[in-house]
Structure formats: structure tokens, C-alpha cells
N, C-alpha and C positions, 0 to 999 in steps of 0.2 A: 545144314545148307550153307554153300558158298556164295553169297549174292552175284559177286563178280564172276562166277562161273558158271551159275544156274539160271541168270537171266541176263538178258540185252536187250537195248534196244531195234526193234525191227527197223526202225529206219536207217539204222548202220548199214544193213546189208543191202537195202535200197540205193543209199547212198552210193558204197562201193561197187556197186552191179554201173552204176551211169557213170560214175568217174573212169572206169575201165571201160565201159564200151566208144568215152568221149576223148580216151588216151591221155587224161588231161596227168595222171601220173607219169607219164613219158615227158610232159611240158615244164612240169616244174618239181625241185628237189622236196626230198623228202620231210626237210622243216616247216617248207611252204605248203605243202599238202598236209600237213599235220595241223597247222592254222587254219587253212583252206576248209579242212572235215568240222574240227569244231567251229567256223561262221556259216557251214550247211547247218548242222545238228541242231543249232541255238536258233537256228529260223523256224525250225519244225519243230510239232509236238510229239513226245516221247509217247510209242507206243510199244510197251513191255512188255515179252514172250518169254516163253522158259523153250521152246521149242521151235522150230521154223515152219517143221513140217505143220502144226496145229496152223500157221497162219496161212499154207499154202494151200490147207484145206479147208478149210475153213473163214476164208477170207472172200468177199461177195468179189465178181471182178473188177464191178464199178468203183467199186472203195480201192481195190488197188491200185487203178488209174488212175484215182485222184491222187495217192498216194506219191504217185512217179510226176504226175505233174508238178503236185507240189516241191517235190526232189532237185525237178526240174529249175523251176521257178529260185528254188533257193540258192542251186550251183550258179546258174547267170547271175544272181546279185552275189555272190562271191567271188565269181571273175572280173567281176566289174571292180568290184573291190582292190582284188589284187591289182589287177591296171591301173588302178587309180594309184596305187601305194606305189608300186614299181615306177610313175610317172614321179612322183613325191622326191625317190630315194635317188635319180636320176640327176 
């Protein structure tokens, strides 16, 4: 077993599903989006699959909406963040 290849964390993919549908990877370079993802991921609790499909099926739908809000919740105080920094570096 490869760790780094056999498992992730699901909120990666949560994450990147709303930074893509928010275009917010079109807003800012790929350094700042690489910051950006780890002050999302460090807000949220890591939840570990070996598979995606197991959480697509398996997963209630109320828990996955909490899931996205929380996603949610965490991208806005990351943009806030960057604004705040970008105002900083100005």
C-alpha cells in the first residue's frame, strides 16, 4: 500500500468542485491558490476515503451539505484572508 496514492482526503475534492464552480482559480495565480487550498483544508476536518465512489454512495445527503457549507464557510474566510494580505502587500 501506497498512502499517497490509496487514500485522500475527501474534502480535496469538495474543495476543488467550489473553487471551480467560483472561477476563483481564474482570479488568482497558481502560488496563491496553492496557499489558498491549504488555509481551506486546515479549516476543515479531514475526512479519509480510499475511494470516492464509497462516499458518493454511501454518504447521507444531509452530511454532504453540511460538508459544502462548511467548504463554503471555509473558502469566504480564505478570501477574506487574501484581501486582507493583498491590502497588507499594497
Amino acid at each position: 500500500m501506497r498512502l499517497h496514492d490509496d487514500i485522500h482526503n475527501y474534502y480535496e475534492k469538495i474543495v476543488v468542485e467550489e473553487i471551480i464552480k467560483r472561477k476563483l482559480d481564474k482570479q488568482y495565480s497558481d502560488d496563491v491558490m496553492a496557499d489558498f487550498c491549504c488555509t481551506v483544508l486546515n479549516q476543515l476536518p479531514p475526512r479519509y476515503i480510499r475511494y470516492d465512489v464509497d462516499m458518493a454512495f454511501y454518504l447521507p445527503l444531509q452530511e454532504r451539505e453540511h460538508m459544502e457549507e462548511r467548504v463554503n464557510t471555509a473558502i469566504d474566510v480564505a478570501i477574506s484572508q487574501i484581501a486582507k494580505k493583498q491590502v497588507i502587500n499594497e
